[in-house]
N, C-alpha and C positions, 0 to 999 in steps of 0.2 A: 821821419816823425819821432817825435820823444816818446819815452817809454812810461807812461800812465798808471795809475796805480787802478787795482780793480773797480772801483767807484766812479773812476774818471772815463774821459775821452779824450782823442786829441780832435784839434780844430786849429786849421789853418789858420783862421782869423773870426778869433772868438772876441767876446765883449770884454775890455778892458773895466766893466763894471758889473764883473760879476758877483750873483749876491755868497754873503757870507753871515755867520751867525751877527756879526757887528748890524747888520743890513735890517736883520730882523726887529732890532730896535730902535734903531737910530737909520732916518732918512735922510739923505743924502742925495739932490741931484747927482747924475753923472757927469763929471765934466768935460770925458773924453769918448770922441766920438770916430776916433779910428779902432781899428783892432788891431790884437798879436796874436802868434802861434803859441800853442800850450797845451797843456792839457786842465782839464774844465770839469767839474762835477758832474756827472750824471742827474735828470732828474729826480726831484725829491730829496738832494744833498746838499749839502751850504761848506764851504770851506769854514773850517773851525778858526781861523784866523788867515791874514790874506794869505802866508806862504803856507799855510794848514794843512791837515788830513779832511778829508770830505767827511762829514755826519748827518748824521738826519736833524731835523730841526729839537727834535728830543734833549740830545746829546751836547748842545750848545752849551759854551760857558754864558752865564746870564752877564748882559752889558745895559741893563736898565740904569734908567736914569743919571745918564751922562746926555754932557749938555754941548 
């Protein structure tokens, strides 16, 4: 397994639609419905961008009003 950062976990086949501070504002079906191996935030953390550091929802850069 890959080596995770303290916030994270690994998961063999996590959701390719994991949320992320982007998620918080702007909703988006998922469009993909298999999964990959990775590592995944821990609850109560959102990747700060898709390749990102995990944050709490606090922490978030704000992505309001985009269309």
């Amino acid at each position: 397994p890959s080596r995770c950062g303290k916030r994270e976990y690994y998961a063999t086949c996590g959701s390719k639609c994991a949320p992320t501070c982007y998620t918080l504002y702007v909703t988006q079906p998922c469009i993909y419905h298999d999964c990959e191996a990775g590592c995944y935030c821990k609850r109560i953390y959102l990747r700060s961008s898709r390749y990102g550091r995990c944050v709490i929802p606090e922490k978030c850069p704000y992505y309001g009003g985009l269309q």
